[in-house]
Every structure is written in C-alpha cells, then in structure tokens.
C-alpha positions as CSV (number, residue, x, y, z in Angstrom):
1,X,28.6,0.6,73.3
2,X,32.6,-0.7,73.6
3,X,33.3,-2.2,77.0
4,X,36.6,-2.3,78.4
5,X,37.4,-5.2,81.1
6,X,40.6,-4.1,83.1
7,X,42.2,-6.7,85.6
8,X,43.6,-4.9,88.1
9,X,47.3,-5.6,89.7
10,X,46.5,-9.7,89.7
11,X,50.2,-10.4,90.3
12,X,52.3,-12.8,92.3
13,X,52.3,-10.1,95.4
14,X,49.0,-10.0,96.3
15,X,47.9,-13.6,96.1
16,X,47.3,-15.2,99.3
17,X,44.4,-17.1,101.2
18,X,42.1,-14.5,100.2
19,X,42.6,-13.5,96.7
20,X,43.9,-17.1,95.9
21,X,40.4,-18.5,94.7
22,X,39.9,-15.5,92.8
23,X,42.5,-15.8,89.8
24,X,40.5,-19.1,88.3
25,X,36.9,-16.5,88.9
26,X,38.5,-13.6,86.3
27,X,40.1,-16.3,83.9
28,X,36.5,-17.5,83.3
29,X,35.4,-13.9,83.4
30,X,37.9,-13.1,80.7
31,X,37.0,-16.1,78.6
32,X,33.2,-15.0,78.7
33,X,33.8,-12.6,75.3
34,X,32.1,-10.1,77.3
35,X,33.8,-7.0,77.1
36,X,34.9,-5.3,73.8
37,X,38.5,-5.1,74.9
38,X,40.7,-6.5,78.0
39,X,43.4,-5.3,79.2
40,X,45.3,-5.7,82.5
41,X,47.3,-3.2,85.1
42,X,50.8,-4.3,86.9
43,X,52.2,-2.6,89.7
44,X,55.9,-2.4,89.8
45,X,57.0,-1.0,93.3
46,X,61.2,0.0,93.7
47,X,63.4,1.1,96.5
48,X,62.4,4.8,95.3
49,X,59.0,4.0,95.6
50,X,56.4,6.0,98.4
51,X,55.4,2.7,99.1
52,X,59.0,1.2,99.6
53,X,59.7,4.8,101.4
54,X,56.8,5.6,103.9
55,X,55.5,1.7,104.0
56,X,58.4,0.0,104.0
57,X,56.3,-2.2,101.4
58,X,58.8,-4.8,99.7
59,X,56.0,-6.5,97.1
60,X,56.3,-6.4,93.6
61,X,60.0,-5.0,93.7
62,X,61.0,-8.1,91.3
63,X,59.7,-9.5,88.2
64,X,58.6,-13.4,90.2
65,X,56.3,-10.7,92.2
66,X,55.7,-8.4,89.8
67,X,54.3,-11.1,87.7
68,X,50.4,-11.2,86.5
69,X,49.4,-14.5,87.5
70,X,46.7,-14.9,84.4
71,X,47.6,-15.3,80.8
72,X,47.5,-11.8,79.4
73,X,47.9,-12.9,75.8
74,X,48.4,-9.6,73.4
75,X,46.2,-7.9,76.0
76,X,47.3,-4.4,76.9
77,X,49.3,-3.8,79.8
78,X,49.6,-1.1,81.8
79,X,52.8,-0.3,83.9
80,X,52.0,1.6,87.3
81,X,53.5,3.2,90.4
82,X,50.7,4.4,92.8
83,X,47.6,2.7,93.6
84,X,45.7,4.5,90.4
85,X,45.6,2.8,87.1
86,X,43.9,5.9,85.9
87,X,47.0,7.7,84.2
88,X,47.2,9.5,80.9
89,X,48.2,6.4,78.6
90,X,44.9,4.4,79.9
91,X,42.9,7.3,79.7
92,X,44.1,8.1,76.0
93,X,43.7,4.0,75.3
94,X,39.9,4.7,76.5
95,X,39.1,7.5,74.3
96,X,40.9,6.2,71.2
97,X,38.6,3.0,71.5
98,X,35.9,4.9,72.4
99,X,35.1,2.7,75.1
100,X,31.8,3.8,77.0
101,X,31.8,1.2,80.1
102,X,35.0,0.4,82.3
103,X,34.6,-3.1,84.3
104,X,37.4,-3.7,87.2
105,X,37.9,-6.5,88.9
106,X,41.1,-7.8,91.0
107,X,43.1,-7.0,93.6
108,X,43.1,-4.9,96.3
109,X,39.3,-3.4,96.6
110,X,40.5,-1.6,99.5
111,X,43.6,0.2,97.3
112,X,44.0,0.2,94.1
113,X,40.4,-0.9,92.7
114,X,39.5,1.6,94.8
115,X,41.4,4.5,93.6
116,X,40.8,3.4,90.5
117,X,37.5,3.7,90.7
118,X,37.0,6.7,92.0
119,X,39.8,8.7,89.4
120,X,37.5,7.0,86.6
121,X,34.3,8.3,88.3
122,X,35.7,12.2,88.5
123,X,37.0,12.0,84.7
124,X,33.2,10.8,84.1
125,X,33.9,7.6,83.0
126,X,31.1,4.8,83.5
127,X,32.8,2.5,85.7
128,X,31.8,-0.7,87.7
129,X,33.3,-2.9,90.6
130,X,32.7,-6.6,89.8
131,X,32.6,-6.8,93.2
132,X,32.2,-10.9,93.3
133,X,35.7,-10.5,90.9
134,X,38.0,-8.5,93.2
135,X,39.1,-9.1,96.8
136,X,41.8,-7.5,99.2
137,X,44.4,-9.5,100.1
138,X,43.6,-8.4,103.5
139,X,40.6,-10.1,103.5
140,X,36.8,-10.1,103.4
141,X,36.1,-7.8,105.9
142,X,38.2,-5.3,104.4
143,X,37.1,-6.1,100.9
144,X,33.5,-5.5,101.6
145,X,34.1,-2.5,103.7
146,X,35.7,-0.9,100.8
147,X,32.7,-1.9,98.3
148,X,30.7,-0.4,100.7
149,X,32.4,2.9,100.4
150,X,32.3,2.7,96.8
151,X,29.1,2.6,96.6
152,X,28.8,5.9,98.7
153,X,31.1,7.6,96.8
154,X,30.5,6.5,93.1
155,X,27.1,5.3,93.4
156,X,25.4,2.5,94.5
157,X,24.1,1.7,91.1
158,X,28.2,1.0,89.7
159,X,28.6,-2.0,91.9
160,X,27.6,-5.0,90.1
C-alpha cells in the first residue's frame, strides 16, 4: 500500500517559539524512508489575497517568507492560496501514484493541516495527523485544541 508523506506549509512565516523545534522532528521523519513518496505544500499569500484582504495577514508575501525551511530535494511541491492543500493537481498526483495512506505533518494544526485534513477525509482519502509532527504557531494550546477536533470530525482512529 503507497504512502504519501506531505509536509505542510513548513516555511519561514510560520516559524516561531512554537513551531521552531519542530523543523529538526520532520527532517528526521523524512529521513526515516517511511513513506512511499514525500512531497511538501507552500503557501504563497499576495496583496490580492483573502488573507492579505479580510486579515490583513502580511506572511509569506515574499520568497525569504515564502521559503520551506527543510531541504525539499526533487520532492514535489505544491503551490497554494487558501488554507487547503487538497486541490486538483494534488489530488490527481494521489491517484496517479495510487497512493492509499496520506500522512501530514507541519504547520498550522489549527489552519491548514486542519483543512487539509478534513478536504482529504470527504474525498475518502485515508489520511492521518502526525500529531507529535505538526504544531500551530499559535501555540500548544491551540495545536491540541485543533487535534482534538480532528479527531471528532475525521475520527479518532486517524490521529497517530
């Protein structure tokens, strides 16, 4: 059964004090030759952007913040707007690798692992939340409150 490891959004933006210690946690993760394929997502925010528009949210509107903080090697990127990775090019990169199991881990738990997560979930996709591999960069209370919705809403048995 093909496995599919996919770091989410691990870029210059959202490191801080709590998702600082993390980076070194996936590197080793990736390095385990666990997972059939890796492949990592990057959010790219602009001054067109809902987030820039309703949040006023300035992150990753450059390539220093834009930029993934782990060697992605040849590793697949994917390029992304909104808080879901789950778009039509990932979902077509799933199927044409017939990949069974989806693994997340990064940043934020409370946003886009989240989203992602659930979107993978309603296209019946086997997905898990490394939830010791992801963290919010608001913290650890909001990082466990959002595992703890996850587990409500895609089932408890999906967070590993």
């Amino acid at each position: 059964m093909k496995s599919l490891l996919l770091v989410i959004d691990c870029q210059q933006s959202f490191i801080n004090k709590h998702t600082k210690k993390y980076v070194n946690k996936i590197e080793t993760l990736i390095k385990s030759k666990k997972y059939d394929f890796i492949a990592f997502t990057k959010f790219i925010n602009s001054a067109e952007n809902v987030f820039y528009k309703k949040l006023n949210y300035k992150g990753c509107m450059n390539e220093e913040q834009q930029k993934i903080v782990i060697d992605t090697n040849s590793y697949k990127i994917f390029n992304k707007s909104i808080y879901s990775a789950m778009n039509e090019e990932l979902e077509l990169y799933i199927r044409d690798n017939n990949i069974k199991e989806v693994y997340l881990c990064g940043f934020d738990t409370d946003a886009c692992m989240q989203k992602t997560a659930i979107d993978m979930f309603e296209k019946n996709i086997d997905v898990f939340v490394l939830k010791d591999y992801c963290m919010s960069s608001a913290g650890k209370k909001t990082h466990n409150f959002a595992i703890k919705n996850l587990q409500r809403l895609i089932g408890k048995k999906y967070i590993i």
